[in-house]
DOPA-467060 format. One record per residue: residue in three letters; x, y, z of N, C-alpha, C in turn. Coordinates in Angstrom, 3 decimals, decimal comma. Layout:
+------+----------+----------+----------+----------+----------+----------+----------+----------+----------+
| rest |      nxx |      nyy |      nzz |     caxx |     cayy |     cazz |      cxx |      cyy |      czz |
+------+----------+----------+----------+----------+----------+----------+----------+----------+----------+
|  ala |        X |        Y |        Z |        X |        Y |        Z |        X |        Y |        Z |
...
+------+----------+----------+----------+----------+----------+----------+----------+----------+----------+
This chain:
+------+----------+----------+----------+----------+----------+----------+----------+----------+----------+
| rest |      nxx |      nyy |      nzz |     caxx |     cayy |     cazz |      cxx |      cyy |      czz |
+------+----------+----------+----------+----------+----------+----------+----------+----------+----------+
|  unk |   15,984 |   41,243 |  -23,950 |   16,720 |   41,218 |  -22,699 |   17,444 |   39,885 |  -22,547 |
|  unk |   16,700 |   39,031 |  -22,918 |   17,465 |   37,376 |  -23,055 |   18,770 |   37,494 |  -23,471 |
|  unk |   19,575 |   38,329 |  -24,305 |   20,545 |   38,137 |  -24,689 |   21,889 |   38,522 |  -24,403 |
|  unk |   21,015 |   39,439 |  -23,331 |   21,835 |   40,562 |  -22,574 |   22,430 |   40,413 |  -20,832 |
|  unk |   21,319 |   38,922 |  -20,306 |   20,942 |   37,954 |  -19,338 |   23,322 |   37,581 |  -19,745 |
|  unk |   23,481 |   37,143 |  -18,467 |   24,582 |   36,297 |  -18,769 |   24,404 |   34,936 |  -17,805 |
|  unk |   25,082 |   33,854 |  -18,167 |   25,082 |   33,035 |  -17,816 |   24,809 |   32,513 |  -16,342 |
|  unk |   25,686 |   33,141 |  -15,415 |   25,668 |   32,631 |  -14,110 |   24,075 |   33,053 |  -13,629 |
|  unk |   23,744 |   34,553 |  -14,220 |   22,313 |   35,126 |  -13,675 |   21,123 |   34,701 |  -14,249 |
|  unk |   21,452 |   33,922 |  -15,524 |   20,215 |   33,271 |  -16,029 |   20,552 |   31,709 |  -15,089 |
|  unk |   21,321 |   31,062 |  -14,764 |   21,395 |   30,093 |  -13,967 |   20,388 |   30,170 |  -12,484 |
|  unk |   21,109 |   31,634 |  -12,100 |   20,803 |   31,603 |  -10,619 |   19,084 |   31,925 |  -10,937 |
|  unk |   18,665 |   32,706 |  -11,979 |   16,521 |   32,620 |  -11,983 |   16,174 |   31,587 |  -12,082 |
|  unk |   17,185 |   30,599 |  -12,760 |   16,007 |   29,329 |  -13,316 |   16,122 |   29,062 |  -11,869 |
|  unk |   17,200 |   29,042 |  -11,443 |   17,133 |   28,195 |   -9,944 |   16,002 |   28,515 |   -9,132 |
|  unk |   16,019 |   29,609 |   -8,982 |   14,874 |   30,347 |   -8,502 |   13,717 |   30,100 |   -8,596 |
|  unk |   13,194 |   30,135 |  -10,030 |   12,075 |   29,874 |  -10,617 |   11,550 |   28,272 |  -10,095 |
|  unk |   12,858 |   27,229 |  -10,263 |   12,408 |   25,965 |  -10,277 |   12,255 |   25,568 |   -8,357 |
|  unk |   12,806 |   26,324 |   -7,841 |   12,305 |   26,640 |   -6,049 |   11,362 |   27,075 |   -5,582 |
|  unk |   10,701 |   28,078 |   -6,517 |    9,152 |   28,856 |   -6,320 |    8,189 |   27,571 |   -6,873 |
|  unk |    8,442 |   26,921 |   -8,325 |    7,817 |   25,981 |   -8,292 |    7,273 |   24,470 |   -7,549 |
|  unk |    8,508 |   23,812 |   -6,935 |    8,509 |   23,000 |   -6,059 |    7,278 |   23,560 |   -5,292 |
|  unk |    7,985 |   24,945 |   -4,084 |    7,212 |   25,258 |   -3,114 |    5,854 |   25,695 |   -3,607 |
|  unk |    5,559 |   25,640 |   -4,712 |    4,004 |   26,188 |   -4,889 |    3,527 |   24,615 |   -4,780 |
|  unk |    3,484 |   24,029 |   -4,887 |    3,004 |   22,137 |   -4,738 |    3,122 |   22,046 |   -3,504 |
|  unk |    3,518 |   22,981 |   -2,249 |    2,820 |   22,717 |   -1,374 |    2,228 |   23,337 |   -0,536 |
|  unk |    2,019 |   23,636 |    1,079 |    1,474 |   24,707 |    1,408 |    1,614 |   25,329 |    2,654 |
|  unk |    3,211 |   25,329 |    2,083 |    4,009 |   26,317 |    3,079 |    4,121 |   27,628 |    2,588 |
|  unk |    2,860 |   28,600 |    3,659 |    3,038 |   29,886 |    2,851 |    4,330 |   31,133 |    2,503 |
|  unk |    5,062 |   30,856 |    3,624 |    6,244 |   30,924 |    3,770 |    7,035 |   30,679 |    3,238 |
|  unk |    7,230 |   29,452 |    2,924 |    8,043 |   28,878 |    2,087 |    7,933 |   29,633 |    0,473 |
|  unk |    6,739 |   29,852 |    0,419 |    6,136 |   30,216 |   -1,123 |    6,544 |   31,799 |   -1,187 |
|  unk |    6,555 |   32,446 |   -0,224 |    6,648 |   34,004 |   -0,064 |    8,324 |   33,889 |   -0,431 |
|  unk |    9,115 |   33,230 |    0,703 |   10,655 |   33,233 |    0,298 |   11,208 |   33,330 |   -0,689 |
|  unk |   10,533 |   31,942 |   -1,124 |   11,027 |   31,663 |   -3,058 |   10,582 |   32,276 |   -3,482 |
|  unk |    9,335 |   33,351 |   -3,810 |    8,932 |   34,537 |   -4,748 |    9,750 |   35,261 |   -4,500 |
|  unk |    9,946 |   36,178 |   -2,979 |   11,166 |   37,118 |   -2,886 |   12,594 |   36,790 |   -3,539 |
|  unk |   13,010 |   35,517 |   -3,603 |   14,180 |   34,874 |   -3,802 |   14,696 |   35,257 |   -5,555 |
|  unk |   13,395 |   34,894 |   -6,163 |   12,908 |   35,252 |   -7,579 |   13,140 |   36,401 |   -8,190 |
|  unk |   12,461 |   37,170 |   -6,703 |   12,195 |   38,815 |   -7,329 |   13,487 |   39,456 |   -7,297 |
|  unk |   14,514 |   38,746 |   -6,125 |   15,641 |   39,731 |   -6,163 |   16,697 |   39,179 |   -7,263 |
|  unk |   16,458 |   37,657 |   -7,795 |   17,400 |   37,885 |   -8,839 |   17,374 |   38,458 |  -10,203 |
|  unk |   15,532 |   38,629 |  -10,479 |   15,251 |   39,502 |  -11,359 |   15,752 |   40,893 |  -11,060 |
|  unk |   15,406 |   41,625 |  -10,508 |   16,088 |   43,040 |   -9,826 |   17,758 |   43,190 |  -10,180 |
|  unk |   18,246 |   41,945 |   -9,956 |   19,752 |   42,182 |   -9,870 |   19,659 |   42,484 |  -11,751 |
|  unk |   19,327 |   41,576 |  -12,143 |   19,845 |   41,437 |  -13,732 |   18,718 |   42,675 |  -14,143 |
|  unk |   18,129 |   43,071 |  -13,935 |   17,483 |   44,258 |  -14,629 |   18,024 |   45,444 |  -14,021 |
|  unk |   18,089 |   45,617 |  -13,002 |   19,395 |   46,867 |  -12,472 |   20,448 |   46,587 |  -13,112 |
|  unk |   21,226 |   45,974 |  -13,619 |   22,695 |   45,824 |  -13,988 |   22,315 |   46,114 |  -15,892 |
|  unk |   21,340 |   45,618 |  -16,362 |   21,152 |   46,047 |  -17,609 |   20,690 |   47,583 |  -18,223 |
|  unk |   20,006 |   48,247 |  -16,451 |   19,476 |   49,416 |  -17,056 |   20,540 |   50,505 |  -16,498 |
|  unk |   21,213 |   49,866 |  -15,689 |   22,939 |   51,113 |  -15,884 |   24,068 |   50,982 |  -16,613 |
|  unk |   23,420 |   49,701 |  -17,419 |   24,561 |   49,708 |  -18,540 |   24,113 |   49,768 |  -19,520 |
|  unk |   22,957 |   50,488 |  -19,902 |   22,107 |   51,065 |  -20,840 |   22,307 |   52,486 |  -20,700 |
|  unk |   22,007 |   53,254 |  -19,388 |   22,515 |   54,599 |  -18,521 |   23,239 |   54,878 |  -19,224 |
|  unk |   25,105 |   53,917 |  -19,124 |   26,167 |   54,685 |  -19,158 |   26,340 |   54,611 |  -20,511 |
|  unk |   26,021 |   53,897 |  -21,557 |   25,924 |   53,921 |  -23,266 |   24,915 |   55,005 |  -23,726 |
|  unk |   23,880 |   55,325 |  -22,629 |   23,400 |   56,483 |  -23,476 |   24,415 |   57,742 |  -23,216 |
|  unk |   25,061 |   57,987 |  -22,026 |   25,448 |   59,322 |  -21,561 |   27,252 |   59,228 |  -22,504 |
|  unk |   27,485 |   58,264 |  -23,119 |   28,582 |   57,944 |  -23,780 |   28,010 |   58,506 |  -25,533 |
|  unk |   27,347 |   57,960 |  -25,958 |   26,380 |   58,619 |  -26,932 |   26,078 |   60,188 |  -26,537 |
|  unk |   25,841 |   61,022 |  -26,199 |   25,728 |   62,436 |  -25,553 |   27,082 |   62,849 |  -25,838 |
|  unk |   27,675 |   62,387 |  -25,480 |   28,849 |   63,204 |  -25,420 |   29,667 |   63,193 |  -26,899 |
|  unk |   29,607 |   62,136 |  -27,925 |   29,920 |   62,327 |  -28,885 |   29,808 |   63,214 |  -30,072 |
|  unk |   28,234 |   63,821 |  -29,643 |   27,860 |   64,961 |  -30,479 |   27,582 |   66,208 |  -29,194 |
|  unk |   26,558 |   66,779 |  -29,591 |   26,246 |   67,922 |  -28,375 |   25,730 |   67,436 |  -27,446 |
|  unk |   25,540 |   68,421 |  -26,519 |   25,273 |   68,266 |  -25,033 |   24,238 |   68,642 |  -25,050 |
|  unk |   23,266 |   67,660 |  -24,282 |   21,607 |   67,708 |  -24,262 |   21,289 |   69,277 |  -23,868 |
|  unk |   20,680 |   69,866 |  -24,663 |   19,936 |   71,276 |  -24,062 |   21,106 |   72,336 |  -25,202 |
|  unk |   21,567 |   71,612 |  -25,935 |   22,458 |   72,677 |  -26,307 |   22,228 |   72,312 |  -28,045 |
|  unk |   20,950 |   71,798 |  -28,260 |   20,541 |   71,863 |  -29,488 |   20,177 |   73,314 |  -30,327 |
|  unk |   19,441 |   72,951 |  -31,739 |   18,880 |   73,941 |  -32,361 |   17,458 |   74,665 |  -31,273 |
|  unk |   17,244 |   76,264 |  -31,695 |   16,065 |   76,497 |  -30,543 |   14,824 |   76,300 |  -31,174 |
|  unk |   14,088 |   74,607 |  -30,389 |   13,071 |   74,205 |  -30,499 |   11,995 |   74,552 |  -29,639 |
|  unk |   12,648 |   75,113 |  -28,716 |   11,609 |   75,711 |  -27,152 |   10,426 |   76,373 |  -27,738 |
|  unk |    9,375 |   75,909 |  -27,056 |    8,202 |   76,189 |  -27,577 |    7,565 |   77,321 |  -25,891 |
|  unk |    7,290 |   78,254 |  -26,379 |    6,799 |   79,337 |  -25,136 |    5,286 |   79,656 |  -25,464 |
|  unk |    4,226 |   79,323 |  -24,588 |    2,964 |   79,472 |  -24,469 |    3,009 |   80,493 |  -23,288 |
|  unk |    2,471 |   81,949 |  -23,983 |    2,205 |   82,851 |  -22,874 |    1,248 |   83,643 |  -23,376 |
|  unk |    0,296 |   84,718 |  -22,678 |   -0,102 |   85,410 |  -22,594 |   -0,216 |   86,635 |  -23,394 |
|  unk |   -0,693 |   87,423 |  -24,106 |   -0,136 |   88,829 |  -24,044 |   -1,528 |   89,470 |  -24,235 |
|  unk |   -1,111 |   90,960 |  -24,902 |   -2,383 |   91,869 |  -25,156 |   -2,073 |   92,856 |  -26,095 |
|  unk |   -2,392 |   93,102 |  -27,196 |   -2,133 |   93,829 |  -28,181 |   -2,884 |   95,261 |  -27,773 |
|  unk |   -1,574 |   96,353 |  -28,043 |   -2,042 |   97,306 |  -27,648 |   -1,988 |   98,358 |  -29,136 |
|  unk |   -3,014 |   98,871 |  -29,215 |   -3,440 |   99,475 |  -30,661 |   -2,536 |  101,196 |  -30,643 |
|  unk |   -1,845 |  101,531 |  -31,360 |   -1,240 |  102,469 |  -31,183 |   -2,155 |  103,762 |  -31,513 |
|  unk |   -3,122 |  103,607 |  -32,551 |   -4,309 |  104,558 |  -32,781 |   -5,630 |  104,529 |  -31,241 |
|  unk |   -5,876 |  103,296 |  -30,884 |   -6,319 |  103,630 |  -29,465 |   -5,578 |  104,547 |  -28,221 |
|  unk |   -4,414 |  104,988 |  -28,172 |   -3,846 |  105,713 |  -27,250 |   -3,978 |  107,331 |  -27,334 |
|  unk |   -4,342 |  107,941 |  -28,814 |   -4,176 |  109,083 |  -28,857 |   -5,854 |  109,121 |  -28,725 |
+------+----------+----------+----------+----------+----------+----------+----------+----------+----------+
């Protein structure tokens, strides 16, 4: 994922990170809750933005060959039945 991180958003975590740290040295609980939230949402941003641009490369991939569900028939059917003896009927 590091590589995939771009600049300004790996800037804005460390920032983050190095604000949660400060405030953990002291004991403003508040303060400490903020900067974790502060943390969490710039992680969120850069992992939402990597996993819909993962999304739209897979559904770009799909479309180059067949369309999901429109493979060879692998469907596997687990059912029931009852063998009926054709010499048992008469």
């Amino acid at each position: 994922m590091g590589s995939k991180v771009q600049p300004a958003e790996k800037e804005q975590i460390e920032k983050a990170k190095e604000e949660l740290k400060t405030a953990l040295g002291g004991n403003d609980t508040e303060e400490i809750k903020a900067k974790s939230e502060a943390l969490s949402k710039a992680l969120y941003a850069v992992t939402e933005r990597i996993y819909k641009e993962t999304g739209a490369q897979n559904q770009q991939g799909a479309g180059a060959g067949q369309a999901p569900g429109q493979g060879g028939d692998d469907t596997v059917v687990d059912a029931d039945y009852t063998v009926v003896d054709d010499d048992e009927k008469k």
